[in-house]
N, C-alpha and C positions, 0 to 999 in steps of 0.2 A: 202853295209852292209855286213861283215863278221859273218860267224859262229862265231867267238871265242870272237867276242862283246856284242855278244847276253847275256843279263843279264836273266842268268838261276835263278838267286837266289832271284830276285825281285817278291816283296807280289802283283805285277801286272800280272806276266806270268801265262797264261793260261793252258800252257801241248802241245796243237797244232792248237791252234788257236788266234786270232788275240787278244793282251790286249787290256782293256779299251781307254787306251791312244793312241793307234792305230787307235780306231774304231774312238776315239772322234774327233784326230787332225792329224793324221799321224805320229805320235811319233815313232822312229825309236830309240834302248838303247843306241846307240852310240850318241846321241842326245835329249834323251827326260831327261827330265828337273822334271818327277815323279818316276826316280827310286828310289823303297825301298827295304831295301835289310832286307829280312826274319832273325829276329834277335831268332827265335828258332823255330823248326818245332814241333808242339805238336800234339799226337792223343789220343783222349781219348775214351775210349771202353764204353761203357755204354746204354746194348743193349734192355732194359726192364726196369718193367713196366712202360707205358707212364707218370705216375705220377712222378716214381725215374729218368725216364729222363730229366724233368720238375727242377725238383730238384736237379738236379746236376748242372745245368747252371751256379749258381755263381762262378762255378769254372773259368769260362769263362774270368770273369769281374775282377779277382783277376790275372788271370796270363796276361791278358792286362795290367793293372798297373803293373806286372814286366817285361812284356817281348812286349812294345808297339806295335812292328810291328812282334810278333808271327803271325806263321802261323795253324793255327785250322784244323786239320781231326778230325770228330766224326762219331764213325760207332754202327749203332742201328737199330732196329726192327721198330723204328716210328720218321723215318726221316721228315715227316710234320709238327712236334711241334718245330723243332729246327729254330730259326730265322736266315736267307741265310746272312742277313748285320754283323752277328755277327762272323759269323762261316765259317770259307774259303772254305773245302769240307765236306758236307755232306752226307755220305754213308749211303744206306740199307743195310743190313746184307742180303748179297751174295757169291753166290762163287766167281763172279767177284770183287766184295769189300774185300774181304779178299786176294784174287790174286794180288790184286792194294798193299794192305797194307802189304802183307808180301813180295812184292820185292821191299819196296819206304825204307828211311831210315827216323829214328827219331830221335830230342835230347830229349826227354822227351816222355814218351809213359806210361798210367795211364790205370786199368782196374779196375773199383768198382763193377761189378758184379762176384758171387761165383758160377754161372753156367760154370761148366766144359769146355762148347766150348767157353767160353769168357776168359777163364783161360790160355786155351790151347792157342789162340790166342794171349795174351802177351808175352806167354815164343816163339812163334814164330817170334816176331816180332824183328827187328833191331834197338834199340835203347840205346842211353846212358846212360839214368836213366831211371829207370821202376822202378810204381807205384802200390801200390795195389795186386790186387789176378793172379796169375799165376799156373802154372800145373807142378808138379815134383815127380819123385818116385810113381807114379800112384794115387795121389792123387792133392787134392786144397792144394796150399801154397801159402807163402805170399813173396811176394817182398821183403820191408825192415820190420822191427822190427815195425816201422807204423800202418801198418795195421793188426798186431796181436790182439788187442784190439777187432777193428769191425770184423774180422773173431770170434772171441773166443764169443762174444755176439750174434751172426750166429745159432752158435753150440751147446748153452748152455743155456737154457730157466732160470735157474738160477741165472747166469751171466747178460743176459740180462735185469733180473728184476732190479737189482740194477744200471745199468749203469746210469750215472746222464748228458751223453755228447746228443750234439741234433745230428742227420742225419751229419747236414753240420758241427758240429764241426770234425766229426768222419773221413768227407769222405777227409775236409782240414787237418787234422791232416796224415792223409793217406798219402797225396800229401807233407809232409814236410811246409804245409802252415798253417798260422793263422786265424783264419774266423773272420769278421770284418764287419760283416750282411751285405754282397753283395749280392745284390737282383737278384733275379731269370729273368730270361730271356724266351720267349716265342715266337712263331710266331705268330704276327696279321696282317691280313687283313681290313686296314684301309678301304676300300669302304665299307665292311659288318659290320664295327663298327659304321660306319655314316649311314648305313643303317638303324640297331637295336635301336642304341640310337633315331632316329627320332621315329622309330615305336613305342618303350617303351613310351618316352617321351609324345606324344601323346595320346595315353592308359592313363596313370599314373597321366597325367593332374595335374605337379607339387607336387606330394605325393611323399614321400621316397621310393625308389623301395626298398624292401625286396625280394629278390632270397631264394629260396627254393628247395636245393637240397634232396627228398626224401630220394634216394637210395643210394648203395654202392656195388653197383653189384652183381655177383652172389654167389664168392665164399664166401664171410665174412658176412653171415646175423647175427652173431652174433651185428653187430650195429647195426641193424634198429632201429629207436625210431617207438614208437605204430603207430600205422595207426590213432586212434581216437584221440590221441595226435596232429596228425599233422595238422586234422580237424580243433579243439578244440584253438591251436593255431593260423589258418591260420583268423580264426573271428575273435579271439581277434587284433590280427594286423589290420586286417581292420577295427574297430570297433575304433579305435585308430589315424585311421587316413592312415596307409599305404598301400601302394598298393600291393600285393602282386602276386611273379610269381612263378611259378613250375617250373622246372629244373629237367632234369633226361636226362638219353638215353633211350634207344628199352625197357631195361628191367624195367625202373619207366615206360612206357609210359599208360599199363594199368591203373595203381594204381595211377598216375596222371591224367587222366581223368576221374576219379570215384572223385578223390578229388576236381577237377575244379566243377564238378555238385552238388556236396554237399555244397561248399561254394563259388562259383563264382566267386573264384582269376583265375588270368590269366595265364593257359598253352597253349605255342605257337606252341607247337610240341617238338620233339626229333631231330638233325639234325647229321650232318658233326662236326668231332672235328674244325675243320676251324669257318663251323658258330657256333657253338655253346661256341667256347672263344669270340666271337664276342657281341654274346647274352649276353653273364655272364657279358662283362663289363658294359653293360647298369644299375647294378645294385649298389645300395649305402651297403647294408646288404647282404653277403650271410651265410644262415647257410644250416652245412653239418656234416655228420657224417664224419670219415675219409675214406675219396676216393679221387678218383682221383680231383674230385672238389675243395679239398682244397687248391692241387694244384694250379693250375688256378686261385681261388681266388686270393694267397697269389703271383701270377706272377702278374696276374692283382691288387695289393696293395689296395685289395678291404676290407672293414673292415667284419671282419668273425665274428659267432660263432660256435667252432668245439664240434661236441659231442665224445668222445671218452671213450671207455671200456678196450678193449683186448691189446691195447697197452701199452707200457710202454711212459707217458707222455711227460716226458723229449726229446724225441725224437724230439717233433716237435717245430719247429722255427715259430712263427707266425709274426716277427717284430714289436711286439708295436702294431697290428692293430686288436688283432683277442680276443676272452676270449674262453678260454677251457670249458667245462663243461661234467661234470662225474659222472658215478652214486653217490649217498651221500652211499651206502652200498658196496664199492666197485667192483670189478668184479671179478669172478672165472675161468674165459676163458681166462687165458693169449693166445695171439694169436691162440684163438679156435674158430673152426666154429658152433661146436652146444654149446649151453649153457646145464650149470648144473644144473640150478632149472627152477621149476614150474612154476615162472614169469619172465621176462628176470629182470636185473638191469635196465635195457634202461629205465625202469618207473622208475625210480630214481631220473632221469631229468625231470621235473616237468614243465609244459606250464607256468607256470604264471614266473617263475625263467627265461626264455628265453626270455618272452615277456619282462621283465624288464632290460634284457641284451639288447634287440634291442634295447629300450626306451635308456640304457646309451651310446651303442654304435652311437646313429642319432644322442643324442644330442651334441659329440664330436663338435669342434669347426675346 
């Protein structure tokens, strides 16, 4: 075997260790019979929050349908959510990761975060087309003509009220691409999926599982729905027939055990983002304000319903599966963390209005 046979360019080479086709049968390039040869090298930057990285994944699925045997780098802050079968390297946001990516080359190189070091990071990089946000003359600037739209909606709370495109029309239209509901992508752990779903299943003793995601973390209490609303619903589900589960992380986990002993739906804990997409998909219904949850649901193709305020609606893609619901007095917090009146809007959203959304969404066929 010679050096100069060595197929450097195949979607099987490792960097300096042995391929697949080595390990499997002894496949030697001058010889092996699985060479594919990288028909575009792509990186895409997209370093936060775990939700917008969730959500960028269909980008994934659309430039596979153009560029079959692409090869995938993504460098982020929450390299665990990205699925390893889909995605060729997946980097933490490091100095070594950015050391790796500013001396590799690329044909395509995409940045949809407006954070200065991911900015920075584009106009550093070696590529032929660049997408998205980069760093010039001491400020955020935009790639091509593209991505002028989602910058200026960034910038401009005005702007952004009226924007009528979702997330992924914004972030495809960025990229020179068309968005054509290509579904979101996820990492799961099949043993703790056949785990949860036994344990649910069992519990639930054939009732529709209803998930119930309380919270929304820390920064944005402006979503919370009431506390005694969630109560007040969590009977009526059961009382109906379904079985119902809590869902939260560390910071519902109080406020979910005070609601398990009030009405004696089932919280199993707060886990690992790992177990805890694991848990969500054991569920037929989840409802969530927007968070990170809705994410997840809308990867896991789970039928939703999302409560939303401070946002501008349009923004989110639910595919056919999910019903929005919003205060009937609108809201006064456009992307604000405290509210302006006396009672939030979030009582707006009405328990009986929800329970009759779960009731149309079960009976789906």
């Amino acid at each position: 075997m010679e050096i100069e046979n060595v197929k450097f360019d195949c979607k099987h080479f490792k960097g300096h260790i042995p391929c697949v086709p080595n390990k499997n049968k002894d496949a030697v390039c001058d010889t092996c019979d699985d060479y594919i040869k990288i028909s575009k090298k792509i990186l895409i930057i997209k370093l936060g929050a775990i939700g917008d990285v969730i959500r960028t994944t269909p980008l994934i699925i659309k430039f596979k349908q153009l560029y079959p045997n692409a090869h995938f780098t993504w460098i982020t802050l929450y390299p665990d959510v990205l699925p390893t079968d889909e995605i060729d390297n997946i980097l933490r946001l490091d100095a070594i990761s950015i050391f790796k990516i500013t001396n590799d080359s690329f044909d395509i190189a995409i940045n949809l975060d407006k954070d200065k070091e991911a900015c920075m990071l584009l106009t550093s990089v070696n590529a032929i087309e660049k997408y998205g946000f980069l760093y010039s003359n001491g400020h955020i600037d935009i790639a091509t003509e593209n991505a002028k739209h989602k910058l200026l909606t960034g910038l401009f709370d005005n702007i952004s009220k009226i924007n009528k495109k979702s997330y992924l029309e914004e972030i495809f239209e960025i990229c020179h691409l068309d968005f054509n509901y290509e579904e979101y992508l996820i990492r799961l752990n099949e043993h703790l999926v056949i785990k949860w779903h036994k344990e649910i299943n069992n519990k639930s003793k054939g009732k529709k599982i209803i998930g119930l995601n309380t919270g929304c973390g820390e920064r944005w209490k402006t979503r919370l729905w009431p506390n005694e609303y969630w109560i007040d619903l969590i009977n009526r589900l059961q009382n109906l027939g379904y079985f119902c589960m809590l869902l939260g992380g560390s910071d519902e986990d109080e406020q979910n055990r005070i609601y398990a002993n009030k009405t004696g739906a089932h919280y199993p804990g707060h886990f690992s983002l790992e177990e805890f997409f694991s848990l969500s998909s054991s569920c037929d219904v989840i409802i969530t304000p927007v968070s990170l949850m809705m994410h997840i649901a809308i990867a896991l193709k789970k039928q939703m319903i999302l409560f939303n305020n401070i946002f501008n609606p349009h923004e989110f893609e639910l595919y056919g599966r999910g019903i929005l619901m919003e205060p009937t007095s609108g809201c006064d917090c456009f992307y604000g963390n405290t509210c302006k009146r006396d009672i939030s809007c979030m009582h707006d959203i009405s328990v009986e209005d929800v329970a009759n959304n779960v009731i149309k969404l079960t009976s789906k066929k």
